[in-house]
VMD Tcl script that draws the C-alpha trace (Angstrom):
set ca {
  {206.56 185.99 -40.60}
  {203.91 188.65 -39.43}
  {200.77 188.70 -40.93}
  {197.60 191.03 -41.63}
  {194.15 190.81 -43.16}
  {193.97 190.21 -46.95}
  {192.59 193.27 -47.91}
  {192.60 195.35 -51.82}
  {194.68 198.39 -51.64}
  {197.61 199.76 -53.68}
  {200.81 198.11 -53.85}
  {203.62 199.35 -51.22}
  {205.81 198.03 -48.73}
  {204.95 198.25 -44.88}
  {209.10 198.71 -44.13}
  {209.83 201.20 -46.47}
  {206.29 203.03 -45.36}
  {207.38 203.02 -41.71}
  {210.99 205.20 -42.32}
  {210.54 208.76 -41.96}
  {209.83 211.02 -45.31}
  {213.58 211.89 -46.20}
  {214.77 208.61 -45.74}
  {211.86 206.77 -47.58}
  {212.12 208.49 -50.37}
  {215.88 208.26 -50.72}
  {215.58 204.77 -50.15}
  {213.04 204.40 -53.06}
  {214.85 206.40 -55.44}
  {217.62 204.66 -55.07}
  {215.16 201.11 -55.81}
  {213.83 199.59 -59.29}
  {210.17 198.81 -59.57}
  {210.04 194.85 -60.80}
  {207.44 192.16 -61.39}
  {208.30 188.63 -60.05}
  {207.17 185.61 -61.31}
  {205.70 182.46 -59.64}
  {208.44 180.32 -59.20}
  {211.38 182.22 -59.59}
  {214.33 181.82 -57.51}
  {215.74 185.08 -56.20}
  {218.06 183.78 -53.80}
  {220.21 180.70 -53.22}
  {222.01 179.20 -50.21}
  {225.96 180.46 -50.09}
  {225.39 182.36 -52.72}
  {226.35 186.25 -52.96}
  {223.45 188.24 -52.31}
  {223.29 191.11 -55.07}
  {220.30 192.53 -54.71}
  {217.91 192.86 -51.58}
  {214.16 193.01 -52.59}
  {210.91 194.69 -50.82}
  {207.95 193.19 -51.62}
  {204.63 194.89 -52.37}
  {202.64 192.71 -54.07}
  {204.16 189.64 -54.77}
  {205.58 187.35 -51.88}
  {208.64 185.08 -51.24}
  {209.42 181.80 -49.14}
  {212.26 181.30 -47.20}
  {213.87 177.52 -47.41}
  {216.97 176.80 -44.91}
  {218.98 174.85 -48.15}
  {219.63 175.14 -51.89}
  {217.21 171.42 -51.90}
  {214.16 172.67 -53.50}
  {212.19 169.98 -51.64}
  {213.61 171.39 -48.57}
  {210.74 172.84 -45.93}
  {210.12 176.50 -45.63}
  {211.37 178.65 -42.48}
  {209.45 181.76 -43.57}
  {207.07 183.71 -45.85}
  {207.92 187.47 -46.61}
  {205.02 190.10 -48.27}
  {205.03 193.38 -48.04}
  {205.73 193.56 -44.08}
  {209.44 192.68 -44.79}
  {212.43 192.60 -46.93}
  {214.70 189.87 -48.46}
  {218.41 190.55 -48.00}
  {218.48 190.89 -44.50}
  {221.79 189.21 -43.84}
  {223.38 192.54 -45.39}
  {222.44 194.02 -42.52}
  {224.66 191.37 -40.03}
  {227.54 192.12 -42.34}
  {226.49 188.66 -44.45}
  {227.18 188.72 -47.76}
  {225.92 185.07 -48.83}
  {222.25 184.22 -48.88}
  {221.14 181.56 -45.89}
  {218.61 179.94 -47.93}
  {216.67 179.55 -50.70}
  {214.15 182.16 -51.93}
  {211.25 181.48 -54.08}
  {208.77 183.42 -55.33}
  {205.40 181.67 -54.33}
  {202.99 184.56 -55.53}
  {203.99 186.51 -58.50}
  {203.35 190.34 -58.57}
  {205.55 193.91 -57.79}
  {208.35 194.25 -55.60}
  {211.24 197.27 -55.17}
  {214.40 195.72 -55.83}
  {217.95 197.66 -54.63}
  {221.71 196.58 -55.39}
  {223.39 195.30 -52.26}
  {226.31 198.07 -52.77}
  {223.67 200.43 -52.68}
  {221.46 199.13 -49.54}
  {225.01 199.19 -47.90}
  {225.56 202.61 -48.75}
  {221.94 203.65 -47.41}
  {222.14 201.61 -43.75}
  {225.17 203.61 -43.43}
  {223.89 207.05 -44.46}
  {220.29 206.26 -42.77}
  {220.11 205.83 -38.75}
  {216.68 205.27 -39.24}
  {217.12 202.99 -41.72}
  {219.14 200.73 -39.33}
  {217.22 201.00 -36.59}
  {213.76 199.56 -39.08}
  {216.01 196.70 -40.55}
  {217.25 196.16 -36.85}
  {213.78 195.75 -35.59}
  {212.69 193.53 -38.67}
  {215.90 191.45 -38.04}
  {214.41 190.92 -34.34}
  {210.89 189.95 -35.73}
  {212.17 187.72 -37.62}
  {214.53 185.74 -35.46}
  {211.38 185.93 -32.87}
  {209.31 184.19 -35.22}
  {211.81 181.27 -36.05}
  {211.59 180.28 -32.78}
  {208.42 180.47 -32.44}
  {208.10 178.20 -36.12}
  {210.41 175.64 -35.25}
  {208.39 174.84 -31.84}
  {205.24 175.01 -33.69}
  {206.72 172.49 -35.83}
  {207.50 170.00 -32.99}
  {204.17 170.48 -30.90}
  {201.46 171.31 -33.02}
  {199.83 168.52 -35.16}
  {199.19 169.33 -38.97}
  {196.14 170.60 -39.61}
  {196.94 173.89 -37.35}
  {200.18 174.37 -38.92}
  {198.03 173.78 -42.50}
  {195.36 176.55 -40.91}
  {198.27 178.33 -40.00}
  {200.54 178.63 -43.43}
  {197.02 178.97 -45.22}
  {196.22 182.45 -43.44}
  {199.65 183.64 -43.88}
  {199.79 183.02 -47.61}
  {196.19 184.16 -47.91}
  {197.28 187.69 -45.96}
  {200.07 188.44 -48.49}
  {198.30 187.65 -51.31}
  {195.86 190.10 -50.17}
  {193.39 187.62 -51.29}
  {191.56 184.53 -49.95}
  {191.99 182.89 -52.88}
  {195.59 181.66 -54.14}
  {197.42 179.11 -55.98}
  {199.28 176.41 -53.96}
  {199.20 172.78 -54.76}
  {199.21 169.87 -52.23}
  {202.97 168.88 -53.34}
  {204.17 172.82 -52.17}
  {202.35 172.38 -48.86}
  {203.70 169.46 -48.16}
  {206.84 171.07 -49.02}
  {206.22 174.13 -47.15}
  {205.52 172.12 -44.11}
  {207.81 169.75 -43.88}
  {205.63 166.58 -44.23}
  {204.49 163.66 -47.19}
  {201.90 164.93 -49.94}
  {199.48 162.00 -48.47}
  {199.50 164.28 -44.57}
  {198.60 167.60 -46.55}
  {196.06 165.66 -48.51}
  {193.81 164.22 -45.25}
  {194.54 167.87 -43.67}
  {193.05 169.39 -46.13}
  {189.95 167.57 -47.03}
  {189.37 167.66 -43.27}
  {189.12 171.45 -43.46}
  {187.64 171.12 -46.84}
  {184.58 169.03 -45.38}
  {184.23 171.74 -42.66}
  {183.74 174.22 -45.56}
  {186.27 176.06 -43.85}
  {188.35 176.07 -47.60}
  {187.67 174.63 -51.17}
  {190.73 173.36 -53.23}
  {190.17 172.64 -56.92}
  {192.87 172.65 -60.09}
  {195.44 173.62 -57.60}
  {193.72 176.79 -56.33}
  {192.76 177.12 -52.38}
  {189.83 179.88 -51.40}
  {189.51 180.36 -47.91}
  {185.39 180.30 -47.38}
  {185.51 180.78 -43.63}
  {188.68 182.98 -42.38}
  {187.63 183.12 -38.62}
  {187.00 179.66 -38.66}
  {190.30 178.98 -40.05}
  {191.82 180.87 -37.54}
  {189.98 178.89 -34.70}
  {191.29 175.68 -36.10}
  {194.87 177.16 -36.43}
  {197.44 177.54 -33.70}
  {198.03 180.55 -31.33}
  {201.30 180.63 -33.28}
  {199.57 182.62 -36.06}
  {198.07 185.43 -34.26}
  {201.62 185.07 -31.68}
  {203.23 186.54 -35.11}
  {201.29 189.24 -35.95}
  {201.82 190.41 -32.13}
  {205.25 190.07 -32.40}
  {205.81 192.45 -35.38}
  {203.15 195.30 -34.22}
  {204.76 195.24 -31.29}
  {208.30 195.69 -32.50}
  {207.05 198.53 -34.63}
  {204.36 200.11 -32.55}
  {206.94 203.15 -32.38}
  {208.31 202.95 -35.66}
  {206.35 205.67 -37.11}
  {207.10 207.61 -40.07}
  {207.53 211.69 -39.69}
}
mol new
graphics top color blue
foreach p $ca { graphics top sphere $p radius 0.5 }
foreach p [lrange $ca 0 end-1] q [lrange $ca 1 end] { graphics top cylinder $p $q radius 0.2 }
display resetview
């Protein structure tokens, strides 16, 4: 669930962008250029995984059961890809994926991202390291979960969604949060006015702006900045040719 700084700049996938020139551009033309919608469901627990998707602008939440009010275990933007259990060999989906900010995305047939990992070394040695990353940062989630007290994890899921959406302004209403996080709507509610009243945020007609990013990140956990080290670490050598 690594992050990075919201930021304006063309559309295009930070996985795909790390594989060296010959197999990127295989890769690609073997992809379809799509635009997901807000809300739609591209992925549901047990479910045969036909497609695997690589966002660019648009990004995707990662629920551990087919219950929609079930909490989220992850948030994937252009850093990542969804469809990683084709990798392990997995043909069913382990969750439930939603698309929680509409925009573009590449999206590849499973057959076809099969055929690829075996074709492209490279290939399998990016999806292996994103595979890591994101096992590392479950673990790391579920004992934020148990130790640190709402508002951080709030600050926390805030700064993520606000660094996929490349923008620090996004839609997300109180019931989602509280959905995303596991807790009642009432908990999201009191965390967020408290952040609110430190003009660290401003919620209105189900639309959050962060006003004061560095102070966010001062009231969120180390867990937040603990992700973004874990994927530029992983991929410090994964450099394209």
């Amino acid at each position: 669930m690594q992050a990075h700084r919201p930021t304006q700049r063309a559309p295009s996938n930070r996985l795909i962008e790390s594989l060296p020139n010959k197999d990127r551009e295989r890769l690609v033309a073997g992809c379809v250029p799509v635009a997901l919608c807000r809300a739609e469901v591209v992925g549901e627990a047990g479910k045969a995984l036909r497609y695997v998707y690589f966002p660019s602008a648009c990004f995707i939440s990662l629920s551990p059961s087919g219950d929609p009010a079930s909490f989220d275990i992850a948030l994937i933007g252009d850093e990542g890809m969804l469809g990683l259990p084709l990798a392990l060999g997995i043909e069913a989906a382990h969750g439930r994926a939603l698309v929680q900010g509409g925009g573009a995305a590449l999206r590849m047939s499973a057959a076809r991202f099969k055929l690829e990992l075996k074709r492209s070394p490279a290939l399998r040695r990016t999806v292996g390291r994103h595979v890591f990353v994101r096992m590392s940062q479950l673990g790391l989630a579920a004992a934020c979960n148990r130790f640190h007290v709402l508002e951080q994890r709030l600050a926390r899921w805030l700064l993520m969604t606000a660094d996929r959406a490349h923008s620090a302004s996004f839609s997300l209403t109180h019931d989602k949060l509280a959905s995303m996080l596991g807790v009642r709507r009432v908990g999201v509610t009191t965390a967020a006015n408290g952040l609110q009243g430190r003009k660290l945020i401003s919620y209105a007609r189900g639309r959050i702006t962060i006003l004061d990013r560095i102070g966010l990140k001062r009231v969120s956990c180390g867990c937040y900045q603990a992700d973004i080290d874990i994927y530029e670490r992983t991929f410090a050598k994964a450099k394209p040719n």
